[in-house]
C-alpha positions in Angstrom: -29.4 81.3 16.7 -32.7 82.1 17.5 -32.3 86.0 17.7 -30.7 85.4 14.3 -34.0 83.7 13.2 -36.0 86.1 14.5 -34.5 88.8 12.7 -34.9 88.0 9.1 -36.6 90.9 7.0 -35.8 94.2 9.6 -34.4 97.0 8.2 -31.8 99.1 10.1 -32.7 102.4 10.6 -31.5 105.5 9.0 -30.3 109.0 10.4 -31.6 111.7 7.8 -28.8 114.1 9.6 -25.4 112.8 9.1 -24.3 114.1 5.8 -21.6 112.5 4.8 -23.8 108.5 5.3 -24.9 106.5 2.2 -28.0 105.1 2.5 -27.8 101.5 0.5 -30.1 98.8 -0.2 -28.0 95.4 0.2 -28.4 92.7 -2.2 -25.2 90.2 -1.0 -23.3 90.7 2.2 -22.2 93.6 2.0 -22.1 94.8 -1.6 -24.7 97.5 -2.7 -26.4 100.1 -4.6 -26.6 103.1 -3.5 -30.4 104.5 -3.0 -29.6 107.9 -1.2 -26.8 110.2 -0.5 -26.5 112.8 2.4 -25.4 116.8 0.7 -21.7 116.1 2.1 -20.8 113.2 0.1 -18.4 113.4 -3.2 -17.6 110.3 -4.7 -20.6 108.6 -5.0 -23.9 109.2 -6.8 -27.8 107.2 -6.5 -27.5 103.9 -8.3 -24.0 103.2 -8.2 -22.6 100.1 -7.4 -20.1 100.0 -4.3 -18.8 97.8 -1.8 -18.2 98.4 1.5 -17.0 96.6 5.3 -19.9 96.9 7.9 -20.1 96.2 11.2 -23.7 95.2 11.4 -26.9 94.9 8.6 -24.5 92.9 6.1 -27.9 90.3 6.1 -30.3 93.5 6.3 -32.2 95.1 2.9 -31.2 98.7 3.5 -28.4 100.2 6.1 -26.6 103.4 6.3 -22.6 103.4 6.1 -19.8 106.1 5.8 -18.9 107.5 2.4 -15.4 106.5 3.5 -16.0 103.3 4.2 -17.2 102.6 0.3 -15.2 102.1 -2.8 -16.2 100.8 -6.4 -15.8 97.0 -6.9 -13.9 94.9 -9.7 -16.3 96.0 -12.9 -16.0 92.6 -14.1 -17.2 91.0 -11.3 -21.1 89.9 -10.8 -23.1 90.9 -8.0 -22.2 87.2 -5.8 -18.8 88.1 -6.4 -18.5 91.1 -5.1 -20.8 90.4 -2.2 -18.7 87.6 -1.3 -15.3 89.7 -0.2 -15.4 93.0 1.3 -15.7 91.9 5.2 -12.7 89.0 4.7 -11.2 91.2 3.3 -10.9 94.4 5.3 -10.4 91.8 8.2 -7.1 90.6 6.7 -6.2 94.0 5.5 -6.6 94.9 9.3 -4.5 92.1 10.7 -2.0 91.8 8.2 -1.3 95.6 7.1 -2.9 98.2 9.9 -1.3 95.6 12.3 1.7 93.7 11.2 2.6 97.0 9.1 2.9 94.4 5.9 3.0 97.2 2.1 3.5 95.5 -1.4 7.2 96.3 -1.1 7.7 95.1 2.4 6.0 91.8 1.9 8.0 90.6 -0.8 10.5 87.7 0.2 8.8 87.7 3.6 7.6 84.0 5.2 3.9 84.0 6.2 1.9 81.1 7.9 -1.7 81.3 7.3 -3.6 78.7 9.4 -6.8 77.9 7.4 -6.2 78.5 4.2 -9.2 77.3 3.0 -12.0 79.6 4.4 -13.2 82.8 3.7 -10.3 85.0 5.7 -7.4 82.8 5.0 -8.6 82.1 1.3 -8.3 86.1 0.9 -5.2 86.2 2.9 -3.1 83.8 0.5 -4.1 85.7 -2.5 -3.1 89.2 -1.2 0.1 88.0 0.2 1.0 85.9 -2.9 0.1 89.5 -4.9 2.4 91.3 -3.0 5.1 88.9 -2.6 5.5 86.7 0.1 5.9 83.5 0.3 3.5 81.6 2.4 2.5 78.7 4.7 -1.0 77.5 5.0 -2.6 74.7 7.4 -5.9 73.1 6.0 -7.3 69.5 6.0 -7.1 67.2 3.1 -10.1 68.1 1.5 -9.0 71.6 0.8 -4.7 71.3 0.0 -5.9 71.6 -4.1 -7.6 74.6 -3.4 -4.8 76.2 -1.5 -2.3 75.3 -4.3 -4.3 76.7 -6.7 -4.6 79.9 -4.9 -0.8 79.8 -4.8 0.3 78.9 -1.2 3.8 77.8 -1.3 3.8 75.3 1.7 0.4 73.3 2.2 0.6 71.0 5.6 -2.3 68.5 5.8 -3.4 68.9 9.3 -4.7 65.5 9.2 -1.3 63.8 8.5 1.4 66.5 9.7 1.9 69.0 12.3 3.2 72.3 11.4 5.1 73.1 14.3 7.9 70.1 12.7 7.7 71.8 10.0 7.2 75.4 9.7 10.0 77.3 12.0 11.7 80.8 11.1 8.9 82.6 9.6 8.6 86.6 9.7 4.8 86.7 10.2 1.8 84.5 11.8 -1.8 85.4 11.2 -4.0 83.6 13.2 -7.3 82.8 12.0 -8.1 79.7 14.6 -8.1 79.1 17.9 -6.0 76.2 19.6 -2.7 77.3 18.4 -1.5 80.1 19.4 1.9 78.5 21.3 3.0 76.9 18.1 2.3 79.6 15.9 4.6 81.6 17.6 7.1 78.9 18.5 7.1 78.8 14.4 8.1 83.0 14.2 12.2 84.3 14.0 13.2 85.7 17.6 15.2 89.1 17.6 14.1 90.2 13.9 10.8 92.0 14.5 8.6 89.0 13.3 4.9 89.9 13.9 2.0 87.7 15.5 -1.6 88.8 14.5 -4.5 87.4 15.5 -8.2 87.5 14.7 -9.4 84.9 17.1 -8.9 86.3 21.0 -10.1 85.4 24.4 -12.2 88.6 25.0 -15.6 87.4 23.9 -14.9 84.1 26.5 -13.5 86.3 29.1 -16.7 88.5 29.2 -19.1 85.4 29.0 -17.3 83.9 31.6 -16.6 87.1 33.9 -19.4 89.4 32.6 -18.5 92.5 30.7 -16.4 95.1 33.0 -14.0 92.2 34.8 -13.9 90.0 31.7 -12.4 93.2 29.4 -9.9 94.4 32.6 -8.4 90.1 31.9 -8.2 90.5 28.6 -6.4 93.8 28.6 -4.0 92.3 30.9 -3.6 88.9 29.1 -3.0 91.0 26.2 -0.5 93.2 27.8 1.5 90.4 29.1 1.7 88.6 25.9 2.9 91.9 24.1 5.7 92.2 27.2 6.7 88.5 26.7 7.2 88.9 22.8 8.6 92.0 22.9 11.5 90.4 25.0 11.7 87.8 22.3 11.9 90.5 19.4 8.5 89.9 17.9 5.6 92.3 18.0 2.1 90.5 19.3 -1.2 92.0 18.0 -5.2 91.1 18.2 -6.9 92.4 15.6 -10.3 93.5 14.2 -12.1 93.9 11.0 -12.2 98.0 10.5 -14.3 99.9 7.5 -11.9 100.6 4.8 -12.9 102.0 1.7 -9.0 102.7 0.3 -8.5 99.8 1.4 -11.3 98.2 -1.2 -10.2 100.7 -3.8 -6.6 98.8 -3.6 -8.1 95.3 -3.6 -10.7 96.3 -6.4 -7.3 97.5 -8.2 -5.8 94.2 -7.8 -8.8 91.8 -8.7 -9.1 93.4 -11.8 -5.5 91.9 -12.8 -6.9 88.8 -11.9 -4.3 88.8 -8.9 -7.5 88.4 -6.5 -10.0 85.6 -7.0 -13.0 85.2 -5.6 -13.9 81.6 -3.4 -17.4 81.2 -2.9 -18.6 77.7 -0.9 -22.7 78.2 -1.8 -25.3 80.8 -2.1 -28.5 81.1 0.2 -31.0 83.2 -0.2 -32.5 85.5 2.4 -34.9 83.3 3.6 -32.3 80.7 4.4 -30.2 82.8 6.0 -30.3 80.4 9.3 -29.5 77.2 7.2 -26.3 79.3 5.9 -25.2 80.2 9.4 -25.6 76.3 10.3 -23.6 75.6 7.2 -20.6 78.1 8.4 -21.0 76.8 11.9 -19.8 73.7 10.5 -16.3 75.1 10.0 -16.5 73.2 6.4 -16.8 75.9 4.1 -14.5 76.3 1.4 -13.9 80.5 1.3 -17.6 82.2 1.6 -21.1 82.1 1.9 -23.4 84.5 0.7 -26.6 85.7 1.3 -28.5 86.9 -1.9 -31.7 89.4 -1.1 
């Protein structure tokens, strides 16, 4: 936290030859408009609006992403709005379609858990799945089982007065967005019909604070491994996933928000310079979908 506090106001740092780079100036994380464009980029011209995943300088005033990574948000939706969405987003689209292979024609009819429902990823998850389909499970406390309803998640288990795994068996797909809960998530999947586990939340972070950085990734490749052996024996497929730069990915969820099939869940705005006090807020593990940070 205190590098994060630090931080507040840097810039990143532009390279002036990579031509097909957008230079943007951020005012929500990470929505933009555009300020620059290298000689190699098509689709985009100075001053229009885009979205786009990052992997860093989603908090920062200006930073430099791929033309590919961009797309045009929902026209309808304000600034906030669009801020609030690309990085959940692409992180689902990762887990759920790079990964478990999922298409608005294979989804349909399929059974989805969706462990907290409620936040920013599973929030987004819901929706998408429900656009395409599926039907789905979702595990939140009881604060947050209107929300989920409303966002259309056919089974809502109140963590606080049920567990899922007497509940929720059979299901073709489990996207795991929390840690704890692996075992019964995949207790809940179909054995011998190519269910899918995907997960956001892994031990490689823990293994390389614990191990340092060399023998820490060597466990977790290993762990991994093994848990993709034991699955496969079981007839599932085991993944861990991570949020990847998508801009046709954006261009289909723009597509669908403007049908009103995509909503977006915002918990509060900060801005900039309470960027700490948001990240306190989301540390809390209390926030209904996201934050966002308005520069």
């Amino acid at each position: 936290m205190y590098t994060l506090k630090k931080s507040l106001g840097q810039h990143f740092l532009r390279d002036e030859n990579i031509s097909r780079k957008i230079v943007a100036t951020l005012r929500q994380r990470p929505f933009a408009q555009l300020l620059e464009v290298g000689p190699g980029v098509s689709r985009f011209a100075v001053g229009d609006r885009v979205w786009a995943g990052t992997f860093s300088g989603g908090s920062a005033e200006y930073v430099v992403i791929q033309e590919s990574w961009a797309a045009r948000p929902p026209h309808e939706w304000s600034d906030v709005e669009a801020g609030s969405l690309p990085y959940v987003a692409l992180t689902v689209w990762a887990a759920l379609v790079d990964q478990a292979g999922l298409t608005p024609e294979s989804a349909r009819g399929k059974k989805i858990i969706i462990p907290r429902g409620a936040g920013g990823v599973g929030s987004f998850a819901i929706q998408l799945m429900k656009a395409w389909g599926a039907e789905v499970a979702t595990i939140v406390s009881t604060g947050n089982v209107d929300l989920v309803r409303r966002l259309g998640a056919d089974t809502v288990i109140d963590r606080t007065q049920q567990d899922f795994s007497e509940v929720l068996h059979d299901y073709d797909v489990a996207f795991n967005t929390s840690f704890g809960i692996e075992e019964a998530l995949l207790d809940a999947l179909k054995t011998g019909a190519d269910a899918a586990y995907v997960s956001i939340v892994t031990p490689k972070m823990q293994l390389m604070d614990k191990h340092g950085l060399e023998k820490g990734q060597a466990m977790g490749k290993e762990l991994f491994q093994k848990m993709v052996d034991s699955q496969r024996a079981l007839g599932r497929r085991y993944y861990w996933s991570f949020m990847q730069p998508n801009g046709d990915a954006l261009a289909q969820i723009a597509q669908l928000a403007e049908t009103g099939a995509i909503q977006p869940v915002i918990d509060r705005v900060f801005p900039l310079e309470k960027l700490a006090e948001a990240h306190e807020l989301s540390d809390t593990k209390q926030v209904q979908g996201k934050i966002v940070i308005q520069i």
